[in-house]
C-alpha positions as CSV (number, residue, x, y, z in Angstrom):
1,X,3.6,26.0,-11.5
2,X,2.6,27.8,-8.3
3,X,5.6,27.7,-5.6
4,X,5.9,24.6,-3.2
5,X,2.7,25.0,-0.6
6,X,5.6,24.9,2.3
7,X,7.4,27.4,0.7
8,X,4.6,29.6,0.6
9,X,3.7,29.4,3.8
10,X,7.0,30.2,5.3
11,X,7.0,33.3,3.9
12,X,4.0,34.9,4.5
13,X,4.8,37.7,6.8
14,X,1.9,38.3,8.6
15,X,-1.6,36.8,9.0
16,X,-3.5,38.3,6.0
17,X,-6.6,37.0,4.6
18,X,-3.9,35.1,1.5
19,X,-1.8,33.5,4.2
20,X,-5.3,32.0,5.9
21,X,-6.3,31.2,2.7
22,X,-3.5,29.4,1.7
23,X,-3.5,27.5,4.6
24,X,-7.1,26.5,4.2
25,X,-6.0,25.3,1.2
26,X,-2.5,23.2,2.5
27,X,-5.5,21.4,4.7
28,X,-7.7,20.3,2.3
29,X,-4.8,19.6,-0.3
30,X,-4.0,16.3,1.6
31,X,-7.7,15.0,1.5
32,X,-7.6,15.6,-2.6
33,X,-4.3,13.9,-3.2
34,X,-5.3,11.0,-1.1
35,X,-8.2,10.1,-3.9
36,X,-5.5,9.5,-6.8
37,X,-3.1,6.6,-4.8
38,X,-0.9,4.0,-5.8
39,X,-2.4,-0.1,-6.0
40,X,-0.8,-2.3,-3.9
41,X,-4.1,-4.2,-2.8
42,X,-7.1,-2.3,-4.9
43,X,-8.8,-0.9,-1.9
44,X,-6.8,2.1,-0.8
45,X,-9.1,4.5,-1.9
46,X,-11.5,3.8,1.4
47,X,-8.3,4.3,3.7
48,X,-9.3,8.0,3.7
49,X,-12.5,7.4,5.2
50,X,-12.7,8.5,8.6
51,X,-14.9,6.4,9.9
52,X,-14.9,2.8,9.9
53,X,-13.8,-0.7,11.9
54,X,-10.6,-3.0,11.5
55,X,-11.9,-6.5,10.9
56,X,-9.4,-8.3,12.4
57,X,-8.7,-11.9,11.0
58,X,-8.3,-14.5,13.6
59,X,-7.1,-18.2,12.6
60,X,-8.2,-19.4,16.9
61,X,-6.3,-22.4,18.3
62,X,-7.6,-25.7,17.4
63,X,-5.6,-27.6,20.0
64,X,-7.0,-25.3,22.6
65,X,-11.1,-25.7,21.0
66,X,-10.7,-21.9,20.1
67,X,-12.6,-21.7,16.7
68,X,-11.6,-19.1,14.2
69,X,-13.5,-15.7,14.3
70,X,-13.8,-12.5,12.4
71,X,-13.3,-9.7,15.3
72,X,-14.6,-6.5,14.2
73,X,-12.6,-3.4,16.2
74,X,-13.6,0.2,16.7
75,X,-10.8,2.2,17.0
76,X,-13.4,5.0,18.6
77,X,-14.0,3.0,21.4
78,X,-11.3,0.1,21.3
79,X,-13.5,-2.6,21.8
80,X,-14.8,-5.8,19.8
81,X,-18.2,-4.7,18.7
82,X,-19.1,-8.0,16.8
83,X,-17.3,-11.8,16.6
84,X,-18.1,-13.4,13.0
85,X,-17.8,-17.0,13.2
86,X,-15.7,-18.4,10.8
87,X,-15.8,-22.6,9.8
88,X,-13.6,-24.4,11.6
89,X,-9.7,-25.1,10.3
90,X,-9.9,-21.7,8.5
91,X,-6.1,-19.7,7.9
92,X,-6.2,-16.4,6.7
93,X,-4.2,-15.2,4.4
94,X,-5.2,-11.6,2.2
95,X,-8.0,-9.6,2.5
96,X,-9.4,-7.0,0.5
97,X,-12.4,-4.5,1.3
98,X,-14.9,-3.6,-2.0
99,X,-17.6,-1.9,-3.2
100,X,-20.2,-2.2,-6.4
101,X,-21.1,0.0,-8.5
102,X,-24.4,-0.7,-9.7
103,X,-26.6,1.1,-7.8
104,X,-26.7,-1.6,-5.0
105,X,-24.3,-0.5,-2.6
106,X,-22.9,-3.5,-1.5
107,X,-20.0,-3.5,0.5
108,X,-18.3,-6.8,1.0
109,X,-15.1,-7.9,2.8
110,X,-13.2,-10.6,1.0
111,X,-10.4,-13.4,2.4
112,X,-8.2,-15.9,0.8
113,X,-8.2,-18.8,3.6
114,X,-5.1,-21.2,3.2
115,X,-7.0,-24.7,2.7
116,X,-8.4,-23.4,-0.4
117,X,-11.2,-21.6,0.5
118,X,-11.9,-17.7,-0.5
119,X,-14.5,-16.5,1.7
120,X,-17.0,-13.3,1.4
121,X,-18.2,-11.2,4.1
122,X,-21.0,-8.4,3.8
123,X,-19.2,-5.4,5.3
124,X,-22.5,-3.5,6.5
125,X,-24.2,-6.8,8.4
126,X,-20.9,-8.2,9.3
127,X,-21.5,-11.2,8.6
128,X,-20.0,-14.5,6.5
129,X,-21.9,-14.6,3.6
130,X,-20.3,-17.4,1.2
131,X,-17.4,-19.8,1.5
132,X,-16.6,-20.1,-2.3
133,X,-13.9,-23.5,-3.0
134,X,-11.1,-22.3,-5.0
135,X,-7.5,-23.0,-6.6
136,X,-4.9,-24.7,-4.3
137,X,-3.2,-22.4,-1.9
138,X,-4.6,-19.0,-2.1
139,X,-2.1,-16.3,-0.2
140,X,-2.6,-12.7,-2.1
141,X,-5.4,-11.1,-3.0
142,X,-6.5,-8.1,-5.4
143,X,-9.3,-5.9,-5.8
144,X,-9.9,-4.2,-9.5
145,X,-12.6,-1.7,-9.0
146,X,-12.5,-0.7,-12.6
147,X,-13.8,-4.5,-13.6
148,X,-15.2,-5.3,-10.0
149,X,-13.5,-8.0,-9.7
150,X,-11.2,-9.9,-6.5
151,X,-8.4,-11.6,-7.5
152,X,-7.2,-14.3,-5.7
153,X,-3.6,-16.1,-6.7
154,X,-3.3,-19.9,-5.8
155,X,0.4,-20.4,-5.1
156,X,0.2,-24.3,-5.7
157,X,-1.3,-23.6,-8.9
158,X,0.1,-20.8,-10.3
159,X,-3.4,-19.4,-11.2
160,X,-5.8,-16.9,-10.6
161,X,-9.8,-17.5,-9.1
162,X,-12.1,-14.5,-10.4
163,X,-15.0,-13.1,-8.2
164,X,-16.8,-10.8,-10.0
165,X,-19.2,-8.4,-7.5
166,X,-22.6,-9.1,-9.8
167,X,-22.0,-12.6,-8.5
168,X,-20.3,-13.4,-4.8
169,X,-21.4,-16.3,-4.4
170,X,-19.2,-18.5,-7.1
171,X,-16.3,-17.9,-8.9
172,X,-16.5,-15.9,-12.3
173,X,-13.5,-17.3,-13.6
174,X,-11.3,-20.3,-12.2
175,X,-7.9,-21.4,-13.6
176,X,-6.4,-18.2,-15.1
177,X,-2.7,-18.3,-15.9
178,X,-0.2,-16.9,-13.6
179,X,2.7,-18.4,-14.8
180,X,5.0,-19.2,-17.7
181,X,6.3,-22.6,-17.1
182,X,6.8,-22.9,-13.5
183,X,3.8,-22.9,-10.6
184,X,4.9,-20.2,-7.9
185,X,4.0,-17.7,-5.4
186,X,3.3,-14.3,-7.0
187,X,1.4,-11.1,-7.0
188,X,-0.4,-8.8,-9.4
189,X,0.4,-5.0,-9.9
190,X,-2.2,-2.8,-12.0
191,X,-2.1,1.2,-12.0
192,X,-4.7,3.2,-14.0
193,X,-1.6,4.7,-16.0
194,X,-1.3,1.5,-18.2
195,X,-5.0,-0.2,-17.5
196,X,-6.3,-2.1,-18.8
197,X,-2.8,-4.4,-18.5
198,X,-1.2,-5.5,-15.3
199,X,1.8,-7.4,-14.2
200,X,2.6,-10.6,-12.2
201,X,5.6,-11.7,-10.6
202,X,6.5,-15.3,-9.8
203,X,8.8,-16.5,-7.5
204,X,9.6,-19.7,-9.3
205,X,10.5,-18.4,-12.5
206,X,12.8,-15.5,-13.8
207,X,10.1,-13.2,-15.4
208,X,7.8,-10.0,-15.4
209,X,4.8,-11.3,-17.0
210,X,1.8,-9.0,-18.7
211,X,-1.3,-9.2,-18.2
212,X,-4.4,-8.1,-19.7
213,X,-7.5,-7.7,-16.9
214,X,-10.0,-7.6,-19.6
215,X,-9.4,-10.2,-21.7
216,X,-8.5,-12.5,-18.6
217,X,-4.7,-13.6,-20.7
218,X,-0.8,-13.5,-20.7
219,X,0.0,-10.7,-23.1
220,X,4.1,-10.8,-23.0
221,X,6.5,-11.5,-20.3
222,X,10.0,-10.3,-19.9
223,X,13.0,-12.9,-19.0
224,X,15.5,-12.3,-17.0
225,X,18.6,-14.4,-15.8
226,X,18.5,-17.7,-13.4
227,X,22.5,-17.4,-14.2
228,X,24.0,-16.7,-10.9
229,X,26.7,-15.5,-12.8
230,X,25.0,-12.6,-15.0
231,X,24.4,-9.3,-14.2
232,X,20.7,-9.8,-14.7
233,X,20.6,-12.8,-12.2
234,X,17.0,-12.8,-10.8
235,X,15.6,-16.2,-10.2
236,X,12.6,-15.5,-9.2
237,X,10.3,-12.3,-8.6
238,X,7.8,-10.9,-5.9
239,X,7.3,-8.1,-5.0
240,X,5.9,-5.5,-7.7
241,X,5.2,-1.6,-7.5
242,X,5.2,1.0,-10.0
243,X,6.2,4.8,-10.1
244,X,4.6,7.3,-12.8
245,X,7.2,10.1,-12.0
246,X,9.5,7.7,-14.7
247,X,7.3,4.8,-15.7
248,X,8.7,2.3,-14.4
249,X,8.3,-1.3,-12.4
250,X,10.1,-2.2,-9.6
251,X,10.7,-5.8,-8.8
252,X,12.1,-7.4,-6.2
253,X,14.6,-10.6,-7.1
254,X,14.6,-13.2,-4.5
255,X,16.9,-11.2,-1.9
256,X,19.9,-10.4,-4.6
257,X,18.5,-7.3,-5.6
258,X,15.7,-5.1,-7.6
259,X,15.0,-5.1,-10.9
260,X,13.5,-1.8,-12.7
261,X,11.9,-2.1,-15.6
262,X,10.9,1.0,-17.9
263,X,7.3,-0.6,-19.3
264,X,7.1,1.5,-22.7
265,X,9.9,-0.3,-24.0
266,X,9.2,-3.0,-21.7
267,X,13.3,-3.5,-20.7
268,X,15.6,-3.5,-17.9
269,X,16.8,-0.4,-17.0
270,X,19.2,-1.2,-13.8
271,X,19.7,-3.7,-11.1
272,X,19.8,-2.2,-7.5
273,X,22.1,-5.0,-6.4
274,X,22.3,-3.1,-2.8
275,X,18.3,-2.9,-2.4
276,X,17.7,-6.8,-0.8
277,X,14.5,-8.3,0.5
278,X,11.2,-9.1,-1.0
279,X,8.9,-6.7,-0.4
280,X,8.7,-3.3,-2.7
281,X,6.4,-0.4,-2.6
282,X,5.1,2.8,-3.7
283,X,4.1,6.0,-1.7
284,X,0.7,6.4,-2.8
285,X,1.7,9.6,-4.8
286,X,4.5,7.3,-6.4
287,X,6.7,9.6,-6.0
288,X,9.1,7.3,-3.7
289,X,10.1,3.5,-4.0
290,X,10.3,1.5,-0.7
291,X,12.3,-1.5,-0.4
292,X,11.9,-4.0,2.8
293,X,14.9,-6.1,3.1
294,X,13.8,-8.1,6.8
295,X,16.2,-10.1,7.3
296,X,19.2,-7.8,6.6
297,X,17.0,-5.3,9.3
298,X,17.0,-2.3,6.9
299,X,14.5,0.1,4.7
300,X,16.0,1.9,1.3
301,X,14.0,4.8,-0.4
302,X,14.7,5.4,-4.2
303,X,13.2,8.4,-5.9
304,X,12.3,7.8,-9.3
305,X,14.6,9.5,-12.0
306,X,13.4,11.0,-15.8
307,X,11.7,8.4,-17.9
308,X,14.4,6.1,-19.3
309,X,16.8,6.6,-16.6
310,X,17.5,4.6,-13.4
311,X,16.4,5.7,-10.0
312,X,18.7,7.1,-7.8
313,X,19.7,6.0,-4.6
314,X,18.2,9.1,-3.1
315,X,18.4,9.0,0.7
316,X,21.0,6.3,2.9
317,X,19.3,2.9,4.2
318,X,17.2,3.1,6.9
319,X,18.2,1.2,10.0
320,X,15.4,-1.1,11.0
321,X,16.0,-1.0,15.0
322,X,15.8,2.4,16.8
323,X,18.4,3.6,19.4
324,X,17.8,2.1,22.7
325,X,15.6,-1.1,21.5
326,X,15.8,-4.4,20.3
327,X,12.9,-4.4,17.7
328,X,13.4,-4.6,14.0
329,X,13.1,-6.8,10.9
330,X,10.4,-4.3,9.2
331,X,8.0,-6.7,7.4
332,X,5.2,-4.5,5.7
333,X,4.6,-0.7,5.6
334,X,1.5,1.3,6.0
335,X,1.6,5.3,4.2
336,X,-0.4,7.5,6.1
337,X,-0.1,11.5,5.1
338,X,-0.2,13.6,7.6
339,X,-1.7,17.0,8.4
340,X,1.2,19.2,6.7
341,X,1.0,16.6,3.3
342,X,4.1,14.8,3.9
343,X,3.9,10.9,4.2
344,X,4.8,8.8,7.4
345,X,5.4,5.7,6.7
346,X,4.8,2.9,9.5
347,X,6.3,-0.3,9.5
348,X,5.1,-3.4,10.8
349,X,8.1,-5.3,13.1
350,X,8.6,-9.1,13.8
351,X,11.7,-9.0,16.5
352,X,11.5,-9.8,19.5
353,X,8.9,-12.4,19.5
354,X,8.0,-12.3,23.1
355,X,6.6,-9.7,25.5
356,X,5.8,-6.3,24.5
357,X,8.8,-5.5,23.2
358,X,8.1,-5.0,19.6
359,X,5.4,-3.4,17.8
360,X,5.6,-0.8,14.9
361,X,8.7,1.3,13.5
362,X,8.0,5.0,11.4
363,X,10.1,7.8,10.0
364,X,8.9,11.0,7.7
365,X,9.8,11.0,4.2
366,X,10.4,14.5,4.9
367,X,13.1,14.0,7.6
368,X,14.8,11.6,4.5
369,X,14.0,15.0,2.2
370,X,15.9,17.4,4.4
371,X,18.5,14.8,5.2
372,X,18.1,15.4,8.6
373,X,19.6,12.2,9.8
374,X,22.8,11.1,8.4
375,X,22.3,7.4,9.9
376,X,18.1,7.2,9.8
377,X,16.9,4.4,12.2
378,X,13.1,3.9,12.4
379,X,11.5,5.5,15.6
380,X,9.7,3.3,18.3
381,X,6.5,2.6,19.3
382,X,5.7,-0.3,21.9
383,X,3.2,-2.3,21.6
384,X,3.8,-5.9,21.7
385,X,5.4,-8.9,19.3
386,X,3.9,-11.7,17.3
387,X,4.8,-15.2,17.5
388,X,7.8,-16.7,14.9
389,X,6.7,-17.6,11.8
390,X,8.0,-21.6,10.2
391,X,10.5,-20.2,7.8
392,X,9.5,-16.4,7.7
393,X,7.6,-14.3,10.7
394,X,4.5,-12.4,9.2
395,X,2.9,-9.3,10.1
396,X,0.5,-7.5,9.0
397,X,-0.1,-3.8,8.8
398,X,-3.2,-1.7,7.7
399,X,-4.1,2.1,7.7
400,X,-7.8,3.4,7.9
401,X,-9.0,7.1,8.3
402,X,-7.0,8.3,11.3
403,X,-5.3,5.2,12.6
404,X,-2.5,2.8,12.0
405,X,-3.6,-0.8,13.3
406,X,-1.0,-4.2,13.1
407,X,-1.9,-7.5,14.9
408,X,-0.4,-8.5,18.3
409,X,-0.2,-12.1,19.6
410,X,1.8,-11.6,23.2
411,X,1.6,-10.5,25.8
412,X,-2.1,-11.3,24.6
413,X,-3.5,-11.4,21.1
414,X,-5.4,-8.3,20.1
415,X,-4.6,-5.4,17.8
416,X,-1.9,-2.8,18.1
417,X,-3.9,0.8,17.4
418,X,-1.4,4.0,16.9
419,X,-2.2,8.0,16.1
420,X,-1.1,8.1,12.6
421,X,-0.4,12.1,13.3
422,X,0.9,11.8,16.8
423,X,2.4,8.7,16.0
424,X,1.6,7.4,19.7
425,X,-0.1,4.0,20.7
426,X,-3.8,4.4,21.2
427,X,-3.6,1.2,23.1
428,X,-4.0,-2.7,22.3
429,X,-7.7,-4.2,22.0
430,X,-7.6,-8.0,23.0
431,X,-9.3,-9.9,20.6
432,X,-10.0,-13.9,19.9
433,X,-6.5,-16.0,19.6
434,X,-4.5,-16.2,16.4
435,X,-4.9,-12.4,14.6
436,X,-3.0,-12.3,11.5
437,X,-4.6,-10.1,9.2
438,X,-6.3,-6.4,9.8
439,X,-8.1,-4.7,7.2
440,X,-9.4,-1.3,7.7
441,X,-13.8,-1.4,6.6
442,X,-15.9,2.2,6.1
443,X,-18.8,1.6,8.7
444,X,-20.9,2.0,5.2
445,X,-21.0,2.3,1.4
446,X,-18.5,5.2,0.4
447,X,-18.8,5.1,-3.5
448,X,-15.1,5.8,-3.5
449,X,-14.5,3.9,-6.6
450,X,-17.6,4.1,-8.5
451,X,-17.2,7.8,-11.0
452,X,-13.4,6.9,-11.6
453,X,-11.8,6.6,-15.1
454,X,-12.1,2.8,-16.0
455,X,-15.4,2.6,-14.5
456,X,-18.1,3.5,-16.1
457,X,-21.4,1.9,-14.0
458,X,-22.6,5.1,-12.6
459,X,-21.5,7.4,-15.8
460,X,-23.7,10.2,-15.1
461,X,-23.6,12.9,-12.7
462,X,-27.0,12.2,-10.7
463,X,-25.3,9.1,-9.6
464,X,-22.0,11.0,-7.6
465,X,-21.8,9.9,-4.5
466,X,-21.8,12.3,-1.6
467,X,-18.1,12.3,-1.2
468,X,-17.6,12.6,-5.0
469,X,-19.6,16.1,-5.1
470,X,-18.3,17.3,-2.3
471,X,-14.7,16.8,-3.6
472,X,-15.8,18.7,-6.8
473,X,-17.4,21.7,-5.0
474,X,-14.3,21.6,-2.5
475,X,-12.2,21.7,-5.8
476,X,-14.0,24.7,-7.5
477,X,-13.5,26.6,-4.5
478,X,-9.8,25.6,-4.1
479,X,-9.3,27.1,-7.4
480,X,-11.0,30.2,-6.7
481,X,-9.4,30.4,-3.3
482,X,-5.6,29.9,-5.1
483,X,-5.8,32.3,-8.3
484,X,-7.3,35.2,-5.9
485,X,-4.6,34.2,-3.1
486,X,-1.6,33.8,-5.7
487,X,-2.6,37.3,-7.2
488,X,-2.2,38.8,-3.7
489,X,1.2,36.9,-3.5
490,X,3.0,38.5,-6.4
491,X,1.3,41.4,-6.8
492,X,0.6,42.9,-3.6
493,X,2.0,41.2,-0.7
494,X,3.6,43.5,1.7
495,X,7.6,43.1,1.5
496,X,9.5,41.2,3.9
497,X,12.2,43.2,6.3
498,X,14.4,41.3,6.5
499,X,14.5,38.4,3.4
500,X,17.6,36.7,4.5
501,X,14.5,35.2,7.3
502,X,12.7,33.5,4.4
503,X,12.9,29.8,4.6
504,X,12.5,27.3,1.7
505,X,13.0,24.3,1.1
506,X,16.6,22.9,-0.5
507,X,17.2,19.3,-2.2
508,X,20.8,20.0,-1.7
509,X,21.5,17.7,0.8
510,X,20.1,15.1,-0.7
511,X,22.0,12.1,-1.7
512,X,22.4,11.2,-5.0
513,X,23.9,8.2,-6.2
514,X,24.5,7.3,-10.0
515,X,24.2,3.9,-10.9
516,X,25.8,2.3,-14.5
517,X,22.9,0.9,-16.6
518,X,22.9,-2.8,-17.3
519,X,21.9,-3.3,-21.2
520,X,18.5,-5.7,-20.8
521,X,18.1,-8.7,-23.3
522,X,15.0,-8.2,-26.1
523,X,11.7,-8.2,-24.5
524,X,10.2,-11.7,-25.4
525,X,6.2,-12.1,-26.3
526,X,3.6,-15.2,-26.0
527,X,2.8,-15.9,-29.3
């Protein structure tokens, strides 16, 4: 395994053709790695693209006669290029951007709307193409390029509506289990590592349920405790992500704690009791597990242990307001890797709700690596608040090519823009009233998703897309590029004067924390 590309770097003692071509290489590596990322919506493969619009969703104000709109934003030019009407009454909830894959190019944006609607845009017209009826109470909402199909969960009952892309004007499937016994809120997590299957949490029962995406049905599901008392006590789950460093599934318990579940043997493996909140993710190499606790104001990073074994409490909680400010309460996150190929990660904040004096929070995995805070607190960008939710404050965050985009609604309602590499506010572009949602859109068809494993549409090689053979040459000449560079490296490199000045990188000082295992009850299956 060739050293770590920082490593390298570091020790290259003078600027030889090896050192430039190593660092050509540490530049492209990022754009690579970005194309193999972890699901948390289906559609983060087009987050890379450099060039593209936020649609930003927009629910108006009906008491005011300010009808609900689809505000498309350039982040070029910070300005609305194009207002989509939407009908009147709609409330946005998830959105998801897709593509197909049969030689159509069709690029559609895709919305759950509260009062049980699911509603289909065309991404290169922008404009609203279908207002499909669906199951009550639609909230998230999945895209599965390897079947090409949206999922959308109803809440109030506890299915899912299909849209497959052949068809967007109607519903492919309706009424899909998402539940054992109990209707709830949930969510769906699918990773090509164990696809076709994928998992859904519920927040009204105490399970981890299976599911097959190609045969449309519950395969298993995994109890766990509604016994306060019990170690295991998780009455109800949400938020899902998944980690292939160990194989495992992460699952958040209704605020008392996270679950990990190894999914070969399909058991418990520990209980973070100290990682709160409902909201769980993976960096998009899954190399790191991110925990949101919002009401207790605080982040937790876990690194993923050997197969089998818990994850380690790698790195201290992350304080969730920054020195000298009164934002905080981190609701969702937003991975963007930056130029050196370490991940920022950009939170989303819902305190204060008035002003400007809120906006989004970050911090470097790297700083976390190097433990170069002992107390981490998120950094600070301003760049204004959104208005209190009923009984939880929402906000939404996206990333696309460049850019790190979250919705404002005071001092005026518009979108938050910020540098994901300087991490500085491009500025605020006002937009119609009510944004809630932003969803980053290529300005055209990408075919990001159509020659990946799974997906076999366009099987043959006269039907890459420009991007795809561009990554292949790029890759041949990587290789090339890295056997002629590493041969330089340890065979004739000059030597170093002085090699107490070579720097490299230590995990010493990180933070380790061993947990004791909790013995999980027999896996149960739907017969």
């Amino acid at each position: 395994q060739p050293p770590d590309p920082r490593t390298f770097l570091l020790e290259a003692s003078e600027f030889s053709l090896p050192a430039i071509m190593i660092s050509a290489l540490y530049t492209i590596l990022p754009l690579l790695l970005a194309t193999t990322q972890a699901v948390t919506h289906g559609d983060e493969a087009y987050r890379g693209i450099s060039r593209g619009n936020f649609f930003v969703f927009c629910n108006g104000n009906s008491s005011a006669g300010i009808a609900p709109s689809v505000d498309v934003v350039d982040p070029e030019s910070m300005s609305v290029v194009k207002t989509i009407p939407m009908p009147a009454g709609t409330n946005f909830a998830d959105a998801v951007y897709m593509e197909t894959c049969d030689g159509s190019e069709g690029t559609y944006a895709i919305v759950n709307d509260r009062i049980d609607y699911i509603h289909v845009l065309d991404a290169k017209d922008q404009e609203l193409l279908y207002s499909i009826p669906s199951s009550a109470g639609p909230v998230h909402l999945y895209g599965v390029p390897q079947t090409e199909e949206v999922y959308s969960h109803a809440d109030r009952d506890g299915v899912w509506d299909i849209i497959n892309l052949a068809d967007v004007s109607q519903a492919s499937h309706s009424d899909i289990l998402a539940h054992i016994e109990d209707e709830g809120h949930g969510k769906l997590l699918y990773d090509m590592e164990f696809f076709p299957f994928a998992f859904v949490s519920n927040v009204a029962e105490s399970v981890l349920i299976e599911f097959n995406l190609e045969t449309k049905e519950i395969t298993r599901f995994l109890n766990f405790t509604d016994d306060s008392n019990h170690p295991l006590y998780c009455p109800g789950t949400h938020g899902l992500a998944y980690s292939k460093e160990n194989k495992h599934i992460f699952a958040t318990c209704s605020n008392v704690g996270l679950i990990e579940v190894d999914i070969e043997t399909f058991q418990v493996v520990h209980k973070h009791s100290q990682v709160q909140g409902g909201q769980v993710y993976a960096t998009p190499d899954e190399k790191y597990i991110v925990g949101i606790d919002k009401s207790n104001n605080k982040v937790t990073v876990l690194r993923p242990g050997n197969n089998a074994q818990q994850s380690a409490m790698a790195f201290p909680s992350i304080d969730g307001t920054a020195p000298g400010s009164t934002a905080g309460n981190p609701d969702k996150v937003a991975f963007f890797m930056k130029s050196d190929g370490t991940y920022r990660l950009f939170f989303s904040l819902t305190t204060p709700n008035f002003g400007d004096d809120s906006g989004m929070g970050y911090i470097d995995i790297y700083s976390l690596e190097m433990g170069l805070e002992a107390n981490p607190t998120l950094n600070y960008i301003q760049g204004g608040t959104v208005d209190r939710g009923g009984w939880a404050t929402y906000r939404s965050i996206n990333d696309g090519g460049k850019y790190i985009a979250t919705p404002v609604n005071n001092p005026y309602p518009g979108v938050m823009i910020v540098d994901g590499e300087s991490a500085t506010l491009v500025g605020v572009v006002r937009t119609n009233s009510g944004p809630t949602r932003v969803l980053w859109v290529p300005e055209s068809f990408t075919g990001a998703e159509c020659n990946k494993s799974g997906n076999d549409n366009n099987s043959n090689i006269n039907s890459l897309s420009g991007g795809a053979i561009a990554a292949i040459v790029i890759c041949v000449i990587i290789a090339v590029l890295l056997v002629a560079a590493g041969a330089y490296y340890f065979c004739c490199r000059p030597k170093q004067a002085d090699p107490a000045a070579g720097v490299k990188l230590d995990d010493s000082s990180i933070i380790s924390a061993a947990q004791s295992q909790v013995e999980a009850p027999a896996s149960q299956r739907v017969v």
